[in-house]
LOVEXVO-288800 format. One record per residue (C-alpha): x, y, z. Coordinates in steps of 0.001 Angstrom, whole numbers. Layout:
<nodes>
NODE         X         Y         Z
NODE         X         Y         Z
...
</nodes>
This chain:
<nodes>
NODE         X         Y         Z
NODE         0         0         0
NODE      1410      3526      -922
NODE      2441      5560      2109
NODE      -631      7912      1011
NODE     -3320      6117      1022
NODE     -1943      4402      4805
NODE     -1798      8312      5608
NODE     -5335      8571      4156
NODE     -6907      5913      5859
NODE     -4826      6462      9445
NODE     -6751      9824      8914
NODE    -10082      8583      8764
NODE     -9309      5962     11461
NODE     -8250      9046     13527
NODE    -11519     11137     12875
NODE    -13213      7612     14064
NODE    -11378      7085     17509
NODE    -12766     10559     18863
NODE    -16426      8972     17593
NODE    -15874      5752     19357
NODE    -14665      6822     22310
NODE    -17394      9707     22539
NODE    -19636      6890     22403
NODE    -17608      4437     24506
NODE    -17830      7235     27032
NODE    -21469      8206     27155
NODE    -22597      4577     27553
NODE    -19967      4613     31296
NODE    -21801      7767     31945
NODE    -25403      6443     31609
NODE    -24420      3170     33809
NODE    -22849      5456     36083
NODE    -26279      7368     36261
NODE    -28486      4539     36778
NODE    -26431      3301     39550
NODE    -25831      6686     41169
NODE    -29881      6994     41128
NODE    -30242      3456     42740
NODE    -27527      4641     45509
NODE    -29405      7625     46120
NODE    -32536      6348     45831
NODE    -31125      3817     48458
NODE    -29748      6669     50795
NODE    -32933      8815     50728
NODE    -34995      5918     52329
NODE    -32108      5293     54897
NODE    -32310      8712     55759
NODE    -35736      8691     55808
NODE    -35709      5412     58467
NODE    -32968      7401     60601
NODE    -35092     10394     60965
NODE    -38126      7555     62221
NODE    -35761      5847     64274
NODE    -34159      9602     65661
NODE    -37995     10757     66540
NODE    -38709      7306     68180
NODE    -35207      8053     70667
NODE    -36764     11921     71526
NODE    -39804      9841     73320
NODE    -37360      7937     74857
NODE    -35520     10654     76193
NODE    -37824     12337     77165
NODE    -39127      9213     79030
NODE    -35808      8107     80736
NODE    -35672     11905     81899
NODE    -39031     11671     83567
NODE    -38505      8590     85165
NODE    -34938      9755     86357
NODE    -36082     12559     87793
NODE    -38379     10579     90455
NODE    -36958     11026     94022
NODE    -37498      7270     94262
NODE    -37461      5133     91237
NODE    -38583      2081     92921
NODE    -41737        35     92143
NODE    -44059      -923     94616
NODE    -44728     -4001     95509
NODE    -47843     -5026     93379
NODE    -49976     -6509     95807
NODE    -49659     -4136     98550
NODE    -50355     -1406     95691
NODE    -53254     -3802     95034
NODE    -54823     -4419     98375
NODE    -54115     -1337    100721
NODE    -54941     -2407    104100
NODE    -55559     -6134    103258
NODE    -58544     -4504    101674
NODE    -58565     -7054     98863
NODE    -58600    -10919     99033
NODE    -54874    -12464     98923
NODE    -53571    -12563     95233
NODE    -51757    -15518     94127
NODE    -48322    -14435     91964
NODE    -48194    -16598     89162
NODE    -45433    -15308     87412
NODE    -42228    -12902     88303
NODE    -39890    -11959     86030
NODE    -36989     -9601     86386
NODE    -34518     -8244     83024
NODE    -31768     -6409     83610
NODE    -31485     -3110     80940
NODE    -29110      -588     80970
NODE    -27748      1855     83163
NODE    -29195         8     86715
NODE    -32916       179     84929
NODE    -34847     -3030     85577
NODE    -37914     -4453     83400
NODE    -40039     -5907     85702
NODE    -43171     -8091     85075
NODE    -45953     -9431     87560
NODE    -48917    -11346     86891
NODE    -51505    -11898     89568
NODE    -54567    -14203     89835
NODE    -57275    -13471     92437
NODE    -59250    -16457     92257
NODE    -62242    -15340     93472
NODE    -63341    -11423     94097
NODE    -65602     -8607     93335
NODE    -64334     -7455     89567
NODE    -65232     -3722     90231
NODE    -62920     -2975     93423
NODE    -60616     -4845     91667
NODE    -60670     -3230     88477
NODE    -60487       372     90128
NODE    -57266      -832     92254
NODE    -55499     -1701     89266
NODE    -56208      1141     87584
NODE    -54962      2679     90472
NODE    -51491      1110     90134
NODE    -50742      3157     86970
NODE    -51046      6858     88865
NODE    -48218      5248     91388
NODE    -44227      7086     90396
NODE    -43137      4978     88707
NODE    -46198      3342     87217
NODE    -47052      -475     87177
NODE    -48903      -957     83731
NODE    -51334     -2993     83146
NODE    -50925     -4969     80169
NODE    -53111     -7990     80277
NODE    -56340     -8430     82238
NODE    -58063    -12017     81984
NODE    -61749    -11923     83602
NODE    -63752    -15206     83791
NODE    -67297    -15413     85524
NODE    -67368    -18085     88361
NODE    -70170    -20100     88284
NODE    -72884    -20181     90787
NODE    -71218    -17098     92476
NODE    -73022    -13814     90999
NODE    -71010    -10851     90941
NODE    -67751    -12772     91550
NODE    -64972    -13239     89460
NODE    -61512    -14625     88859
NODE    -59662    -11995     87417
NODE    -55597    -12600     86273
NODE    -53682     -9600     85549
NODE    -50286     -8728     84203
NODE    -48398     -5579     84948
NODE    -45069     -4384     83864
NODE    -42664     -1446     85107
NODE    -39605       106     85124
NODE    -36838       691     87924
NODE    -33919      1778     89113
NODE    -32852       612     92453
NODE    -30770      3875     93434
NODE    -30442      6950     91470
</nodes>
């Protein structure tokens, strides 16, 4: 081949390269694009579960600061709370448990069964325990009728609190 056509044709091949690698380039920049929308995409719902999660804590906070600032972040025992004065028929405590959390703050959980009572009083004292600082709350309340025995019940309720044993 004569040097000028090779001249000629490395000229055409040269006019080419800027072409292909125009084109080469675009088609990195659009898979770039679609995966830097996927990424974002991905980082605007994180964002958006972080700003959940952040709102969630604030209650917490706000929580942990109201029960810390109790002179006495004990709970009461649950039966006495229940049955002032003896005023209520002895409870049977069917279950007790006790998990540790953080910072000397206990979980506590109670569940009492009063075989056989008047459901009103009883109602009204467990209500009752949630005004005590800090609160019991009650969480489950089981009432069956007892037969042949109008206007008496057996009545099994759960309550759970926090505590801290000194602050």
């Amino acid at each position: 081949m004569k040097p000028e056509r090779l001249a000629q044709k490395l000229q055409i091949a040269g006019a080419y390269l800027p072409l292909a690698a125009g084109i080469i380039l675009a088609v990195h920049a659009a898979e770039l694009l679609r995966n830097t929308r996927e990424t974002m995409a991905a980082r605007a719902e994180e964002t958006r579960r972080l700003r959940e999660l952040a709102a969630g804590m604030e209650l917490v906070y706000s929580a942990r600061a109201a029960f810390e600032s109790l002179p006495d972040a004990r709970l009461r025992d649950i039966r006495s709370a229940l049955s002032p004065g003896g005023a209520l028929p002895a409870a049977e405590t069917v279950r007790s448990d006790r998990k540790e959390l953080t910072d000397g703050w206990t979980h506590r959980i109670e569940e009492i069964v009063f075989q056989s009572i008047d459901a009103p009083g009883a109602l009204q004292r467990a209500l009752n325990c949630e005004t005590l600082r800090p609160p019991w709350r009650l969480t489950t309340l089981r009432i069956a009728a007892l037969p042949g025995q109008e206007g008496r019940t057996k009545i099994t309720m759960t309550f759970e609190g926090l505590e801290k044993a000194s602050l």
